[in-house]
C-alpha positions, 0 to 999 in steps of 0.5 A, a space after each residue: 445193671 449197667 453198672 455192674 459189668 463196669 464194676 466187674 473189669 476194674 480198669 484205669 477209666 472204670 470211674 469215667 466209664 460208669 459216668 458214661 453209662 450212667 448218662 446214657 440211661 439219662 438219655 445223654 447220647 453215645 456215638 461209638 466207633 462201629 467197632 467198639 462192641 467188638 473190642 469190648 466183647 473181646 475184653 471180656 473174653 480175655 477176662 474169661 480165657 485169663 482171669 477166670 471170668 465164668 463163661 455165662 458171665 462174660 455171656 449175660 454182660 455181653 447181651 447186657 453190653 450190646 443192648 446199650 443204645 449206643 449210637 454208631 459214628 458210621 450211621 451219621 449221615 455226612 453233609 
């Protein structure tokens, strides 16, 4: 299911995106900037305001998106 919403915002990385989702439901590990899911959520909102994405879309992606395992950089620990 991850795969769809890469599908739905066909952008310039979309093919490298899938690749990326699709390793991590492999197990692979991402480490994310804190602020990421932030950007992607206001991604899909521009899609929403101005493509014309249903709003209960653009929310179940959200759920689906933050449900990720992603791995955040500021909770490494530094040595």
């Amino acid at each position: 299911m991850q795969v769809y919403w890469v599908t739905i915002l066909a952008q310039i990385y979309t093919q490298e995106v899938k690749i990326l989702v699709a390793k991590m439901s492999e197990g692979d590990r991402l480490y994310i900037p804190e602020f990421c899911p932030i950007e992607c959520v206001n991604i899909l909102w521009k899609n929403v305001r101005f493509q014309g994405m249903p709003q209960t879309e653009a929310e179940q992606l959200i759920y689906k998106l933050l449900a990720l395992p992603f791995l955040h950089i500021s909770r490494l620990k530094s040595h």
